[in-house]
N, C-alpha and C positions, 0 to 999 in steps of 0.2 A: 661411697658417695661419689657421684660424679656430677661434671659439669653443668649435663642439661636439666637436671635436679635445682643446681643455682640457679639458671637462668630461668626455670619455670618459676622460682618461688623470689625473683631479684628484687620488687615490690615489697614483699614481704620483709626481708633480710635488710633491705635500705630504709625502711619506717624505723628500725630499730628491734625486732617482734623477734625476742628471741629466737636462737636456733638450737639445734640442736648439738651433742656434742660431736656428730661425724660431721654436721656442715661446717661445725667451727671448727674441726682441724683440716677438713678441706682449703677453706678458708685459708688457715694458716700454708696449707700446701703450697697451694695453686694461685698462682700470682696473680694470672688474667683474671680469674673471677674475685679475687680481693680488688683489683682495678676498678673492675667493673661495678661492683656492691659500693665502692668507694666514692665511683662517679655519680649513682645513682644517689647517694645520700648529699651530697654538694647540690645538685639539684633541687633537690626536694627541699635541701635549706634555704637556697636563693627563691623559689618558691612561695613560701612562706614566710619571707621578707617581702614580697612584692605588693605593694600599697596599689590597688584600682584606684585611677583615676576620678575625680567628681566630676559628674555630671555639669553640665553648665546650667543658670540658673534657671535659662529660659528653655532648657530644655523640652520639658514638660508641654510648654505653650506651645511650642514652636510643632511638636510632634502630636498634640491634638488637632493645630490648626491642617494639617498635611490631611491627618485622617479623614476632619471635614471636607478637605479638598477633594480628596481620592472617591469618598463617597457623592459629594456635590456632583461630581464628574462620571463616576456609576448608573446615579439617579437619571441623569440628562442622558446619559448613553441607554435609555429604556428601549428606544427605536434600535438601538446597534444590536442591544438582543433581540429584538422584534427579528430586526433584518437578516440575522444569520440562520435561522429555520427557513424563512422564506426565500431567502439566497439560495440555501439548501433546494429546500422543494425545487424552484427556478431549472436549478441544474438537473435535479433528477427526471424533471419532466422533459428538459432538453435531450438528454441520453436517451430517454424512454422513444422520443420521436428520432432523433439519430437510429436506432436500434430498429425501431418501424421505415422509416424511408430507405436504409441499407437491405430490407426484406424486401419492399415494392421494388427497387431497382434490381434485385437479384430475380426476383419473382420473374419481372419483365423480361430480366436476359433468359431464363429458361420458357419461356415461352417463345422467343424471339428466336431459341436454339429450337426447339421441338418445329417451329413453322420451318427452320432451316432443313429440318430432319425429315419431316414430312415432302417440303420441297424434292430432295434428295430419295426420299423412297417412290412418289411419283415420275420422277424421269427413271428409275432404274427398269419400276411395271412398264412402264412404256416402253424399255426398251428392250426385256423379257416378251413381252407382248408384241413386240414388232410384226411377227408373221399373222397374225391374227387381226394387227390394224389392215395390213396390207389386203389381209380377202376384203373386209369389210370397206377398204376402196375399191377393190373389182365391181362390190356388189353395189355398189352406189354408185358405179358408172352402168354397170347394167341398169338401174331403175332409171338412170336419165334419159339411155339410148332408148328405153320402151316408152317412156310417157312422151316421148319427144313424136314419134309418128303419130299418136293417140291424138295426141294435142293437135298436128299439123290436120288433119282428115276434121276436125269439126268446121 
C-alpha cells in the first residue's frame, strides 16, 4: 500500500467506509496520511453540525417583486432589442461604403498614376522621335517658302 492510494480514496476512508486490511496498517504506519484521514473526518463532522441559515420572511416577496422588476424592464427594453440588429446593420452598411469609397479613392490614384505614366511615355516618343520631328519642321518650312511666292503672284 502506498500513499497516493490514500489520497485517491481520503473521501472514502474519512466517511468512515471501511478499508481494507493493508490501508489500515498503512494507516497505522504512516503518520501523514493518518493526519490527513484525521483532518478530513473533523471536517466532515463540523460539516454536518452546520445548521443553514433561514431565509428571512420576506424573502420570498421581495425576490418575486425584483423578478417583476427585471422583466417590467426587459419588456420596455423591446426597442433596445429592436435597436441592436439595426445598430448592427447601421454599422455593417457603414463599413460596406468605407470599403467602397477606399476602392473609388484607390481606383482614382491608379488612374491618376497611369495618366502620370502615359504623360511620361509621351515626352520619352518624343524625345526617341526627335530626328523625325526635326525633318517634319524642314518640311513645313519648305511648304511655307512655296505657298508664299504662289500667294504673292495672284
Amino acid at each position: 500500500m502506498n500513499c497516493n492510494f490514500v489520497d485517491e480514496h481520503i473521501l472514502d476512508l474519512a466517511a468512515g467506509n471501511t478499508a481494507s486490511i493493508e490501508v489500515a496498517k498503512h494507516l497505522n504506519a504512516c503518520s501523514v496520511c493518518a493526519t490527513k484521514v484525521n483532518e478530513f473526518r473533523s471536517t466532515m463532522s463540523l460539516l454536518d453540525e452546520w445548521q443553514a441559515p433561514e431565509p428571512s420572511p420576506y424573502f420570498d416577496t421581495r425576490l418575486k417583486a425584483r423578478i417583476r422588476e427585471q422583466a417590467a424592464t426587459q419588456s420596455a427594453g423591446v426597442l433596445g432589442w429592436f435597436k441592436r440588429p439595426v445598430l448592427a446593420a447601421a454599422m455593417a452598411g457603414l463599413m460596406a461604403l468605407g470599403v467602397v469609397m477606399l476602392g473609388v479613392v484607390d481606383h482614382e490614384k491608379q488612374t491618376h498614376a497611369v495618366q502620370q505614366v502615359s504623360a511620361v511615355q509621351d515626352l520619352q516618343s518624343l524625345d526617341n522621335n526627335e530626328d523625325m520631328f526635326a525633318t517634319f519642321d524642314i518640311l513645313d518650312d519648305g511648304q511655307q517658302n512655296e505657298t508664299a511666292p504662289s500667294t504673292a503672284n495672284f
